[in-house]
PQR file of N, CA, C, O and H, with PARSE charges and radii, in Angstrom:
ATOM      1  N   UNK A   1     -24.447  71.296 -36.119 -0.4000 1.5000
ATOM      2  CA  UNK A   1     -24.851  69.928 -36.329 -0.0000 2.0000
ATOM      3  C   UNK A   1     -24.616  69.150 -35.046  0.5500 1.7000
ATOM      4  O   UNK A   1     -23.615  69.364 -34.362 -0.5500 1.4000
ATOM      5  N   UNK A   2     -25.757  68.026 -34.636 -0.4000 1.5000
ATOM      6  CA  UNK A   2     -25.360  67.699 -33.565 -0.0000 2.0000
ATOM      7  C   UNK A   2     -25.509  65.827 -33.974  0.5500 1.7000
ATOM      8  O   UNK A   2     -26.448  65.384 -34.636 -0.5500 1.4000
ATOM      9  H   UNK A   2     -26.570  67.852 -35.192  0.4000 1.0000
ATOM     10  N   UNK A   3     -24.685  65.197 -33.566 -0.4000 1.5000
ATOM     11  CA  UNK A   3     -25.762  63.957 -33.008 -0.0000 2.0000
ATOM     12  C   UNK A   3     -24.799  63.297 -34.407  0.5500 1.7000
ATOM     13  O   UNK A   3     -23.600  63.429 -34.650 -0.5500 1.4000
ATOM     14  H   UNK A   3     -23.922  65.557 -33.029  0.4000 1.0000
ATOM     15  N   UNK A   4     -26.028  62.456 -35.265 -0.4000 1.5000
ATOM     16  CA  UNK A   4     -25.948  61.993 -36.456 -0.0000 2.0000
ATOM     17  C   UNK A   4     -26.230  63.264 -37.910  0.5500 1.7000
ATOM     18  O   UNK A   4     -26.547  62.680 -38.946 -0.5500 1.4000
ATOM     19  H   UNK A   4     -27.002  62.349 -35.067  0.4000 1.0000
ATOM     20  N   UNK A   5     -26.188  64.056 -37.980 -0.4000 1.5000
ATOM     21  CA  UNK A   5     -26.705  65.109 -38.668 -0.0000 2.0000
ATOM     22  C   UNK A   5     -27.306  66.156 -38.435  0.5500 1.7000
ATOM     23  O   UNK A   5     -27.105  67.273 -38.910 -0.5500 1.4000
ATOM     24  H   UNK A   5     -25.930  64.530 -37.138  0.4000 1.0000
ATOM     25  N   UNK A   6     -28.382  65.675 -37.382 -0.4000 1.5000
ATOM     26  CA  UNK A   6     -29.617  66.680 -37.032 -0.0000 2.0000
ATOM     27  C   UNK A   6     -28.900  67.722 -36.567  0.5500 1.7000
ATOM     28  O   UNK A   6     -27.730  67.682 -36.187 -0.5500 1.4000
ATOM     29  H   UNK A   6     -28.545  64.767 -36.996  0.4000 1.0000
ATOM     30  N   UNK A   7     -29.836  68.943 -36.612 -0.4000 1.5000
ATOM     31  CA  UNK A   7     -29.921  70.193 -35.801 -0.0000 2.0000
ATOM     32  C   UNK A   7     -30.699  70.520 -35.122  0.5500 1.7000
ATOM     33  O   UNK A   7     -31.762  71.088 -35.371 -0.5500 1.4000
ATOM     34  H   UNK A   7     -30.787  68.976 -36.921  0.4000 1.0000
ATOM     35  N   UNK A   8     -29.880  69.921 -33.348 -0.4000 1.5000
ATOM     36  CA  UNK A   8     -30.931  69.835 -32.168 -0.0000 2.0000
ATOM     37  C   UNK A   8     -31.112  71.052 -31.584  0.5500 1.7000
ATOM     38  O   UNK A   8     -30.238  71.507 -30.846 -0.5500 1.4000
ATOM     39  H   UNK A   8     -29.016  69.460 -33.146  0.4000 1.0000
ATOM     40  N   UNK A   9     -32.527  71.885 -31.898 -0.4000 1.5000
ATOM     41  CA  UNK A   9     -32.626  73.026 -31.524 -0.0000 2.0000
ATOM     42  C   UNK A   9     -32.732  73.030 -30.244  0.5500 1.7000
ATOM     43  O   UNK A   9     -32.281  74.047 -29.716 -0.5500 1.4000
ATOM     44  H   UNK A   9     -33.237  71.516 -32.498  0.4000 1.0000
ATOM     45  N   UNK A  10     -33.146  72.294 -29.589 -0.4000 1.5000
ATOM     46  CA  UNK A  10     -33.804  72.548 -28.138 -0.0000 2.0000
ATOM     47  C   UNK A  10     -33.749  71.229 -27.207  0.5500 1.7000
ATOM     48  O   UNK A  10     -32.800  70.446 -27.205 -0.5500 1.4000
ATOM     49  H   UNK A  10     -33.513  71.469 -30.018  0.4000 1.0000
ATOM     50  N   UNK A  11     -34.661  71.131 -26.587 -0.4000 1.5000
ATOM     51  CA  UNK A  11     -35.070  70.265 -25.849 -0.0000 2.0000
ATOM     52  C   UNK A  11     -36.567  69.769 -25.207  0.5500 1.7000
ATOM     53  O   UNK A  11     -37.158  70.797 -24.876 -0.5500 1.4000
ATOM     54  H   UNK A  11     -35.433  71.768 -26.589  0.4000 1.0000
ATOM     55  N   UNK A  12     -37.107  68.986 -25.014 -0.4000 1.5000
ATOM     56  CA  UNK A  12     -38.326  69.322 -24.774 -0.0000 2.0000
ATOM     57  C   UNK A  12     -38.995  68.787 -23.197  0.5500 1.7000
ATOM     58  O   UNK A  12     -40.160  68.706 -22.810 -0.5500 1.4000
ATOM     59  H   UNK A  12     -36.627  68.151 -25.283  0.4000 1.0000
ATOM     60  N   UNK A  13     -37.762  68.495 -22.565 -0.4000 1.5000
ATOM     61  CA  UNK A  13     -38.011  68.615 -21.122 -0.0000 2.0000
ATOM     62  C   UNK A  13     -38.626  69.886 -20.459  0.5500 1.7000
ATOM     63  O   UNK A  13     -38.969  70.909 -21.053 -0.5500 1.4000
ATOM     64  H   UNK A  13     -36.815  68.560 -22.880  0.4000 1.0000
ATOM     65  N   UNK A  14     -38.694  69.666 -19.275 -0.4000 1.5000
ATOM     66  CA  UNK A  14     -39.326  70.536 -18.180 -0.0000 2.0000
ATOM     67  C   UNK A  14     -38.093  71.430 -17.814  0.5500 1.7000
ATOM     68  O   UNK A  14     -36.959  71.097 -17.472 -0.5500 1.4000
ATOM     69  H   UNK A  14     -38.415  68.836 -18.793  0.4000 1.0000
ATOM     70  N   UNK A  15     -38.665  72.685 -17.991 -0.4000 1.5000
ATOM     71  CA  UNK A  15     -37.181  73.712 -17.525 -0.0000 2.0000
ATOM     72  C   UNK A  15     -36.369  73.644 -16.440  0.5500 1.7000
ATOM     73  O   UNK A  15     -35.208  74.029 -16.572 -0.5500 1.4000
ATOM     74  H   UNK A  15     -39.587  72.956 -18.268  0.4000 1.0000
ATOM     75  N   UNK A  16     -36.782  73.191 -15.289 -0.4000 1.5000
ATOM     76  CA  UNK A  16     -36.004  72.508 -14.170 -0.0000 2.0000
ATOM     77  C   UNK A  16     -34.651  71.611 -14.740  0.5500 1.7000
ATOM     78  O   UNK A  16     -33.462  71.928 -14.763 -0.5500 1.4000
ATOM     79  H   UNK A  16     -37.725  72.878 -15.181  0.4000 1.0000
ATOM     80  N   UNK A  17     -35.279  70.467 -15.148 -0.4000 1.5000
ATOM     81  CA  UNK A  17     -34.693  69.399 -15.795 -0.0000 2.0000
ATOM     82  C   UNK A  17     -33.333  69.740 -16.219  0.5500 1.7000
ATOM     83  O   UNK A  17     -32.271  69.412 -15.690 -0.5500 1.4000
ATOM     84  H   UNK A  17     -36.245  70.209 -15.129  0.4000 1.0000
ATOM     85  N   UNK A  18     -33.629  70.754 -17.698 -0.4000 1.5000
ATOM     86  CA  UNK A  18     -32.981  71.308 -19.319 -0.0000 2.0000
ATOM     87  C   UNK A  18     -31.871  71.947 -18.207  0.5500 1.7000
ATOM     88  O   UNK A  18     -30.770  71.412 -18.081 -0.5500 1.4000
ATOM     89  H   UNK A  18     -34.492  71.021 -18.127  0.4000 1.0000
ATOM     90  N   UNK A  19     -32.133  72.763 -17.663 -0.4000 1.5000
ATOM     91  CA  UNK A  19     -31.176  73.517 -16.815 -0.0000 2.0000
ATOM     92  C   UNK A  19     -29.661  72.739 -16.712  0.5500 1.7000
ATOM     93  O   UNK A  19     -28.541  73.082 -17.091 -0.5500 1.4000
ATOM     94  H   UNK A  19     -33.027  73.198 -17.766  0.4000 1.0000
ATOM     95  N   UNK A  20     -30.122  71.643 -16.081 -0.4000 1.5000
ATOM     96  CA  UNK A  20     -29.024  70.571 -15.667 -0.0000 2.0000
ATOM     97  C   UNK A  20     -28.169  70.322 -16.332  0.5500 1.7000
ATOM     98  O   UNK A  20     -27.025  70.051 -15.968 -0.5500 1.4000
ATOM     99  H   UNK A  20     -31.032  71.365 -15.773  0.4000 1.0000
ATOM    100  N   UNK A  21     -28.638  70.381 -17.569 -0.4000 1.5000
ATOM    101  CA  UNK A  21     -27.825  70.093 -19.113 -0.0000 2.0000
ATOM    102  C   UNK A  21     -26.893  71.330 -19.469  0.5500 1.7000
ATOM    103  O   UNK A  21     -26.653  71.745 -20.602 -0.5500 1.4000
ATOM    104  H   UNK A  21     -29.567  70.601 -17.865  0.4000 1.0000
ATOM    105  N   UNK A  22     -26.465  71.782 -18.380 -0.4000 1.5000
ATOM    106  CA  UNK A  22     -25.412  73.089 -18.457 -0.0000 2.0000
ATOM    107  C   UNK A  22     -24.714  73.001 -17.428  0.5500 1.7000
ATOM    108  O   UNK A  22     -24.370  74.123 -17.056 -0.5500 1.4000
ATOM    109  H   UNK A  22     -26.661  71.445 -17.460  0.4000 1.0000
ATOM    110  N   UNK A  23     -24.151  71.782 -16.463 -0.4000 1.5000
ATOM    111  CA  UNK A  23     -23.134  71.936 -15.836 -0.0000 2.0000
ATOM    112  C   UNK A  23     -23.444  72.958 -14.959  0.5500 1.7000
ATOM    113  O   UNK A  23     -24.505  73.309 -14.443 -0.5500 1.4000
ATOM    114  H   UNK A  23     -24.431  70.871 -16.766  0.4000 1.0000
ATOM    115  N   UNK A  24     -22.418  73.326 -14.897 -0.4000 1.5000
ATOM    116  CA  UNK A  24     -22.018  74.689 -13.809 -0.0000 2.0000
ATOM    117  C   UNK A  24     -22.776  76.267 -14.276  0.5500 1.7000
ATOM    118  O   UNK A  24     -22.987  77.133 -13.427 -0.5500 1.4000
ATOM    119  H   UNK A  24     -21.556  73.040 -15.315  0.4000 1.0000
ATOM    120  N   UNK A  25     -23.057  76.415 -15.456 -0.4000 1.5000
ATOM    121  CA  UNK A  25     -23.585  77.519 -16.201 -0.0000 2.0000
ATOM    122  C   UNK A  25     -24.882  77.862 -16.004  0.5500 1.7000
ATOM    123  O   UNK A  25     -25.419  78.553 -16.870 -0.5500 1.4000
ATOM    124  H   UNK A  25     -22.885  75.711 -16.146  0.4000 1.0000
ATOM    125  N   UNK A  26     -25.615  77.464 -14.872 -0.4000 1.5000
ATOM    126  CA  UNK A  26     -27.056  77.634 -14.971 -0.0000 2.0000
ATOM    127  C   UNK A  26     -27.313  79.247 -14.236  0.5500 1.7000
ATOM    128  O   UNK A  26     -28.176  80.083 -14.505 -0.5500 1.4000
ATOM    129  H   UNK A  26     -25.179  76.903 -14.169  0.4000 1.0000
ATOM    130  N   UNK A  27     -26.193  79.288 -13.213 -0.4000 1.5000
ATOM    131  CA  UNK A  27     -26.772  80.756 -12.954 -0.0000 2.0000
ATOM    132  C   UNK A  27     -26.416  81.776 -13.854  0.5500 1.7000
ATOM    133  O   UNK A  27     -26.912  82.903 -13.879 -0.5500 1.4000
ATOM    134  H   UNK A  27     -25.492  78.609 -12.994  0.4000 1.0000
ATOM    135  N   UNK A  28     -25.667  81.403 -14.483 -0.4000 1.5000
ATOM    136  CA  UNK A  28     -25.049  82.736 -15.708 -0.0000 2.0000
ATOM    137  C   UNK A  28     -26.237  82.498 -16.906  0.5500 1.7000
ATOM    138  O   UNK A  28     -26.433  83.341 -17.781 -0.5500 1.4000
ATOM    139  H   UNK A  28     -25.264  80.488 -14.463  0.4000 1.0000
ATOM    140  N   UNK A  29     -26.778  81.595 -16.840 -0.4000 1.5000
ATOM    141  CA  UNK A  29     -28.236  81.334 -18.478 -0.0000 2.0000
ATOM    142  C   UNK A  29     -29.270  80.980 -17.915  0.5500 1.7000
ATOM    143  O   UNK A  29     -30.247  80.543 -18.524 -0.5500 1.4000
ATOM    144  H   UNK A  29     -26.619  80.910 -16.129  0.4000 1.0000
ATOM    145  N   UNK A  30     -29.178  81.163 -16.264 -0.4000 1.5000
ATOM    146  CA  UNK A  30     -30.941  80.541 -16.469 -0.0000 2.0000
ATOM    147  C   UNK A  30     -31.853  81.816 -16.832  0.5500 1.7000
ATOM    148  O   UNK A  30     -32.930  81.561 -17.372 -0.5500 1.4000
ATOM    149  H   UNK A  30     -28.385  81.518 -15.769  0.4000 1.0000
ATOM    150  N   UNK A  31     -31.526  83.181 -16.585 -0.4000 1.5000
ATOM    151  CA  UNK A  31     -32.424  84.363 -16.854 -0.0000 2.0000
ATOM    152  C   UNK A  31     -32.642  84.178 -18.067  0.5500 1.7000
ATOM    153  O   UNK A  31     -33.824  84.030 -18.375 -0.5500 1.4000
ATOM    154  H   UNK A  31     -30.652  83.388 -16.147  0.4000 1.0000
ATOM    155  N   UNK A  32     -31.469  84.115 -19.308 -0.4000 1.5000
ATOM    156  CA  UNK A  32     -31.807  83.850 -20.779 -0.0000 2.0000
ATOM    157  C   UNK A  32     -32.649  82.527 -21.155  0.5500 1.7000
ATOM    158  O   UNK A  32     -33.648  82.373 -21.858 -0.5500 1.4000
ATOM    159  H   UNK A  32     -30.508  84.235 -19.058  0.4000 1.0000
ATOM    160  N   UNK A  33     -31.978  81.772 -20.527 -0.4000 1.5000
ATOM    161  CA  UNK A  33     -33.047  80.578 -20.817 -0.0000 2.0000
ATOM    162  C   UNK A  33     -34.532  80.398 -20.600  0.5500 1.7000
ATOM    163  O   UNK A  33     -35.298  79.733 -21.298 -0.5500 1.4000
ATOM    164  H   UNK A  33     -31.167  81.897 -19.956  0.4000 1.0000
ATOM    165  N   UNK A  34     -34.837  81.165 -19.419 -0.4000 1.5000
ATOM    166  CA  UNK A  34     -36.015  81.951 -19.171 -0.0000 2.0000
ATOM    167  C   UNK A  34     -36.836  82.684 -19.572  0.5500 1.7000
ATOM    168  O   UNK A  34     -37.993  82.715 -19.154 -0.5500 1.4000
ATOM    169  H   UNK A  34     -34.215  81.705 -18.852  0.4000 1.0000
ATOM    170  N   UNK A  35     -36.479  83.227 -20.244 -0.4000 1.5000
ATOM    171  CA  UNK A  35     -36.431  84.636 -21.170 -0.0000 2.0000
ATOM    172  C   UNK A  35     -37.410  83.925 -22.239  0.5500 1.7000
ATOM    173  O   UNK A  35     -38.595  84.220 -22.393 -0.5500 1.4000
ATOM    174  H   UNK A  35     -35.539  83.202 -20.584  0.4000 1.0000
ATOM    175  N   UNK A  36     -36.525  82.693 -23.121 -0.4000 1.5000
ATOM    176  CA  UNK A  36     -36.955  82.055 -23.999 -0.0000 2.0000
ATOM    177  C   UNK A  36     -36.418  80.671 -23.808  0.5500 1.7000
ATOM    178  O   UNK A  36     -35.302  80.311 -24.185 -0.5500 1.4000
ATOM    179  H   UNK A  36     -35.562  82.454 -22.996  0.4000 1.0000
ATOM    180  N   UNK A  37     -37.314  79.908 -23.183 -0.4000 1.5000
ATOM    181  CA  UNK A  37     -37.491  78.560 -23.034 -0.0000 2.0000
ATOM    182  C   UNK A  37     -37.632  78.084 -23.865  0.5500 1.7000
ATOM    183  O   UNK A  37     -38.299  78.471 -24.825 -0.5500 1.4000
ATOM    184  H   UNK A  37     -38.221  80.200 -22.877  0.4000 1.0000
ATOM    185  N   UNK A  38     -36.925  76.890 -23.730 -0.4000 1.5000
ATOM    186  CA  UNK A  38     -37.475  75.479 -24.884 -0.0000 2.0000
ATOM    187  C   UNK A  38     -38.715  75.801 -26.021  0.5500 1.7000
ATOM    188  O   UNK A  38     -38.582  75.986 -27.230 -0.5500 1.4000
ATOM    189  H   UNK A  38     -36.384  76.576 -22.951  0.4000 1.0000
ATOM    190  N   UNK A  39     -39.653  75.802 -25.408 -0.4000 1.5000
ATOM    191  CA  UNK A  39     -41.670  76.113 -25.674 -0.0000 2.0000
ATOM    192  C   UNK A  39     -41.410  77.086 -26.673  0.5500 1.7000
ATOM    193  O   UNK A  39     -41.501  76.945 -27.892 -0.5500 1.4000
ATOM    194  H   UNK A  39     -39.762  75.652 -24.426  0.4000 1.0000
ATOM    195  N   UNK A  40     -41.053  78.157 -25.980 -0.4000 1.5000
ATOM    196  CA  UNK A  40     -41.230  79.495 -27.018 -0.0000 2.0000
ATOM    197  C   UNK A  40     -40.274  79.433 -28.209  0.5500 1.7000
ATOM    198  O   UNK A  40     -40.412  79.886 -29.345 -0.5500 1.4000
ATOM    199  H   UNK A  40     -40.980  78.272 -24.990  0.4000 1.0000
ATOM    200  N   UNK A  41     -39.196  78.705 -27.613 -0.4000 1.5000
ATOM    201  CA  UNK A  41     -38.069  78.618 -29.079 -0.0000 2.0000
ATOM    202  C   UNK A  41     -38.915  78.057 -30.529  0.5500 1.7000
ATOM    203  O   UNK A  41     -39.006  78.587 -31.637 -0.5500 1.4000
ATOM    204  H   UNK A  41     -39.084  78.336 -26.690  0.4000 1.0000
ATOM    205  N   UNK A  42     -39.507  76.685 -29.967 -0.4000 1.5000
ATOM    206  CA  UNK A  42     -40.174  75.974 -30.903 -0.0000 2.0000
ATOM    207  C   UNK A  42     -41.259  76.494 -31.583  0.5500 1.7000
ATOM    208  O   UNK A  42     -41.459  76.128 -32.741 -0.5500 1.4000
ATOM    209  H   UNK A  42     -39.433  76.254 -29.067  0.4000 1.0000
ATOM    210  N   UNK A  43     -42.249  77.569 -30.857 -0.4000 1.5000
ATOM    211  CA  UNK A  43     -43.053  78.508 -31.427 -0.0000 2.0000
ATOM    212  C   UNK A  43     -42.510  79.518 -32.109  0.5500 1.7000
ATOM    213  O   UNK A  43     -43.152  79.890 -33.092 -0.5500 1.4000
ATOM    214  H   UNK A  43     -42.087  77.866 -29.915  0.4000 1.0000
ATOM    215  N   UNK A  44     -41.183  80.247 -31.789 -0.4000 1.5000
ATOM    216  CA  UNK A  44     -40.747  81.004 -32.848 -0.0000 2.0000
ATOM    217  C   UNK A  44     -40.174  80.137 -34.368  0.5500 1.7000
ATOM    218  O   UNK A  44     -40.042  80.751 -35.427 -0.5500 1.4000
ATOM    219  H   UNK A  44     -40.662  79.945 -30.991  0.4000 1.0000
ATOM    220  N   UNK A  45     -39.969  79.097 -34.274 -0.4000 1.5000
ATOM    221  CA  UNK A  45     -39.286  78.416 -35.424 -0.0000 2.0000
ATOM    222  C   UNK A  45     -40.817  78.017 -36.116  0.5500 1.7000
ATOM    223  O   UNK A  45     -40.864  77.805 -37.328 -0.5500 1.4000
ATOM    224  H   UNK A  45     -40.076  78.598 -33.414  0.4000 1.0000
ATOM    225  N   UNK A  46     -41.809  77.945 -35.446 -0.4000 1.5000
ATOM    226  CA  UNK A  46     -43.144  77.571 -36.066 -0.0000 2.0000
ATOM    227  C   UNK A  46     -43.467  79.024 -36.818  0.5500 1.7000
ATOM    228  O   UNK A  46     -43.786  78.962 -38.006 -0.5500 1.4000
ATOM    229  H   UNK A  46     -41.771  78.117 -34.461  0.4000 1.0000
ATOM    230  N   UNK A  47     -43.417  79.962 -36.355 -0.4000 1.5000
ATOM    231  CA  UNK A  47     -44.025  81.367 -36.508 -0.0000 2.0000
ATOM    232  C   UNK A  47     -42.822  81.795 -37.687  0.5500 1.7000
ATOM    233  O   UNK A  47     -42.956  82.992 -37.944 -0.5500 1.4000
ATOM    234  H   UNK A  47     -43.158  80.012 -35.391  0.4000 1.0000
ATOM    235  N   UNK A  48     -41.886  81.282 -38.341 -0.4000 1.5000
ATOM    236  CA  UNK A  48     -40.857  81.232 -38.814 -0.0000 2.0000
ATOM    237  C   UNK A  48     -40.996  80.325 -40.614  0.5500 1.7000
ATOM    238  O   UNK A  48     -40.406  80.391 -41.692 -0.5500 1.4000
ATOM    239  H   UNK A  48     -41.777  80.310 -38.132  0.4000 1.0000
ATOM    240  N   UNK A  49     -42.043  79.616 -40.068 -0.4000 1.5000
ATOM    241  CA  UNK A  49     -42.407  78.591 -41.090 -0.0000 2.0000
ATOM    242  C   UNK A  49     -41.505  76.760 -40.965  0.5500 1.7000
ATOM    243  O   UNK A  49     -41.613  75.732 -41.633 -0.5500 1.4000
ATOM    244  H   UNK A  49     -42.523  79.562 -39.192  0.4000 1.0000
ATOM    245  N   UNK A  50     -40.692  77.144 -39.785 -0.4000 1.5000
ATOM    246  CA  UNK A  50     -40.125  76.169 -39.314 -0.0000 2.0000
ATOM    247  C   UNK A  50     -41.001  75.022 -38.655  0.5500 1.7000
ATOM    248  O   UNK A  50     -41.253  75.389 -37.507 -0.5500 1.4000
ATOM    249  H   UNK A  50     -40.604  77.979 -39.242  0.4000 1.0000
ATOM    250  N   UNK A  51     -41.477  73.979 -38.871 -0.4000 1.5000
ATOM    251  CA  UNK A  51     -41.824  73.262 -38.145 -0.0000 2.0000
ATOM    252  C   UNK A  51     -40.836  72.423 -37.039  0.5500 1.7000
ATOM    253  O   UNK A  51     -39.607  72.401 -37.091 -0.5500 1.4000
ATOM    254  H   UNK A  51     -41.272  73.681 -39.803  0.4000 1.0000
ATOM    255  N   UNK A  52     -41.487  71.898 -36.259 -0.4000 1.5000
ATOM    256  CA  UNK A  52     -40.480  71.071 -35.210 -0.0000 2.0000
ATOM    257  C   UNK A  52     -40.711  69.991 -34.992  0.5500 1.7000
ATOM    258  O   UNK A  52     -41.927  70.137 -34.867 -0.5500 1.4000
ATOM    259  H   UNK A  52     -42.486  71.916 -36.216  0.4000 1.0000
ATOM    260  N   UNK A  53     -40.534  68.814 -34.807 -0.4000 1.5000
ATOM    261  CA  UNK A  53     -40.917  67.835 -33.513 -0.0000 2.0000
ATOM    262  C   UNK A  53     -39.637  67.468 -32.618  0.5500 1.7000
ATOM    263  O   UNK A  53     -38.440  67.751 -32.593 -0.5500 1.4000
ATOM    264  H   UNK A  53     -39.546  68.694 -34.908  0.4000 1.0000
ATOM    265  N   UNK A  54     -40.543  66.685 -31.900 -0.4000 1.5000
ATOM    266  CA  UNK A  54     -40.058  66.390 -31.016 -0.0000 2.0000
ATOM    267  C   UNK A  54     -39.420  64.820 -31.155  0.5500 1.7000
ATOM    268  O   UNK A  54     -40.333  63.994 -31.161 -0.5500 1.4000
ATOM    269  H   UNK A  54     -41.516  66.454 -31.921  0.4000 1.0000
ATOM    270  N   UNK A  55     -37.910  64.144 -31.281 -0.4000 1.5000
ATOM    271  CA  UNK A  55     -37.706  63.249 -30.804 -0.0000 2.0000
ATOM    272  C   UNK A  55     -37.467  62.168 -29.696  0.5500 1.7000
ATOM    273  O   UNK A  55     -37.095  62.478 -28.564 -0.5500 1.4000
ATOM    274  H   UNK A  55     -37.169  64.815 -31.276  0.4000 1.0000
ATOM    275  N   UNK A  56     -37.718  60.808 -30.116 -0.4000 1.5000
ATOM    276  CA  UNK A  56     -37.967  59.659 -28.683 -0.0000 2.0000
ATOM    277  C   UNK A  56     -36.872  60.241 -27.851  0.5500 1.7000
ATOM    278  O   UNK A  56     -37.221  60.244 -26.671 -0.5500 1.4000
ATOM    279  H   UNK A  56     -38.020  60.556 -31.035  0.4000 1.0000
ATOM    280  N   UNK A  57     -35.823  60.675 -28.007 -0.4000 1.5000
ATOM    281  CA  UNK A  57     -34.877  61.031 -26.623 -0.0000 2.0000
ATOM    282  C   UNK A  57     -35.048  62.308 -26.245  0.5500 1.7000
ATOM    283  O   UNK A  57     -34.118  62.811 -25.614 -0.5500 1.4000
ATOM    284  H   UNK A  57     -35.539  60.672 -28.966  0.4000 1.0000
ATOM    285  N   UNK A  58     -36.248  63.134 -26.527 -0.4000 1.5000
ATOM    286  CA  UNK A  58     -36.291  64.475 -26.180 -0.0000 2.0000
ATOM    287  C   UNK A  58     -35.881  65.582 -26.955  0.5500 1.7000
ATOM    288  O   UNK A  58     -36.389  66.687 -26.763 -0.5500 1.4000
ATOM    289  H   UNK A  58     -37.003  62.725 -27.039  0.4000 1.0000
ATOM    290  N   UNK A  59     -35.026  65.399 -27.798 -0.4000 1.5000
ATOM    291  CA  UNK A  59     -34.388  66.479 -28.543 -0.0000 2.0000
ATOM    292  C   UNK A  59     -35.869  67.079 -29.616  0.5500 1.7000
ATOM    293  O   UNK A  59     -36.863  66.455 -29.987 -0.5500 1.4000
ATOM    294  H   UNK A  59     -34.613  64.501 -27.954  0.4000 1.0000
ATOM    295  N   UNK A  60     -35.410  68.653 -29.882 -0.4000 1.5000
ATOM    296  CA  UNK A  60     -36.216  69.134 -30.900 -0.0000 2.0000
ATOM    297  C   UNK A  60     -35.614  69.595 -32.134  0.5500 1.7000
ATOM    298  O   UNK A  60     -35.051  70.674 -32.320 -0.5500 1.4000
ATOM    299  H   UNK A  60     -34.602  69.159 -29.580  0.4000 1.0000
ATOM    300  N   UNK A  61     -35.761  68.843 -32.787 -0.4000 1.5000
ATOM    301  CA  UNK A  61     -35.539  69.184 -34.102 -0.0000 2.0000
ATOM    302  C   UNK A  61     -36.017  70.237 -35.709  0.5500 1.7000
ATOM    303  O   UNK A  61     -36.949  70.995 -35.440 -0.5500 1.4000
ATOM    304  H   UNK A  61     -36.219  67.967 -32.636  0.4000 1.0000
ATOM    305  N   UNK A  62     -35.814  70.288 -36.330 -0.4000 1.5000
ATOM    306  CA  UNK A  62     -36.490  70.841 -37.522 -0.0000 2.0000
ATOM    307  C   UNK A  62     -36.972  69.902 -38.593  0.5500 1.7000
ATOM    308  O   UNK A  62     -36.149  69.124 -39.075 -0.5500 1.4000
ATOM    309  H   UNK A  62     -35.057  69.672 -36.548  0.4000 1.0000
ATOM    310  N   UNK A  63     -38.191  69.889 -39.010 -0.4000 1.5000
ATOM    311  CA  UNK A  63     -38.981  69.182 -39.529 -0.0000 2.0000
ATOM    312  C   UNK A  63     -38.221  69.092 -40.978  0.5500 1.7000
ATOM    313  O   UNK A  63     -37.352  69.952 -41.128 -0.5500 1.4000
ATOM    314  H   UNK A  63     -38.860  70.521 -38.618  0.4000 1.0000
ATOM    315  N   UNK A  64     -38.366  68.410 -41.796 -0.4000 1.5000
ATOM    316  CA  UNK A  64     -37.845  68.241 -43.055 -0.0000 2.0000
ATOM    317  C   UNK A  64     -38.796  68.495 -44.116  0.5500 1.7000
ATOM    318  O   UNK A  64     -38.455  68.378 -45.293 -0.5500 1.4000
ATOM    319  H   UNK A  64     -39.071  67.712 -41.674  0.4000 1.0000
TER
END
């Protein structure tokens, strides 16, 4: 759970960006993060029956 309730799956910045949002940890996750970016996360949760959007501060959520 993150935030007020939600469960912020992702992010929906530019992978450059998202990176940043890990401190010091980017060379140890950027291959994984790579691997499966933001994009594809949200397509597997679609392909899942999960829908997503996207909220005003960027975060991705699960549809209700």
């Amino acid at each position: 759970m993150a935030g007020r309730g939600g469960l912020n799956l992702t992010h929906s910045e530019k992978l450059p960006a998202f990176l940043t949002r890990y401190g010091k940890a980017p060379p140890q996750l950027a291959a994984a993060i790579e691997a499966f970016p933001p994009e594809r996360l949200r397509a597997w949760s679609e392909a899942l029956g999960q829908p997503t959007f996207v909220a005003p501060a960027a975060g991705c959520f699960p549809r209700r």
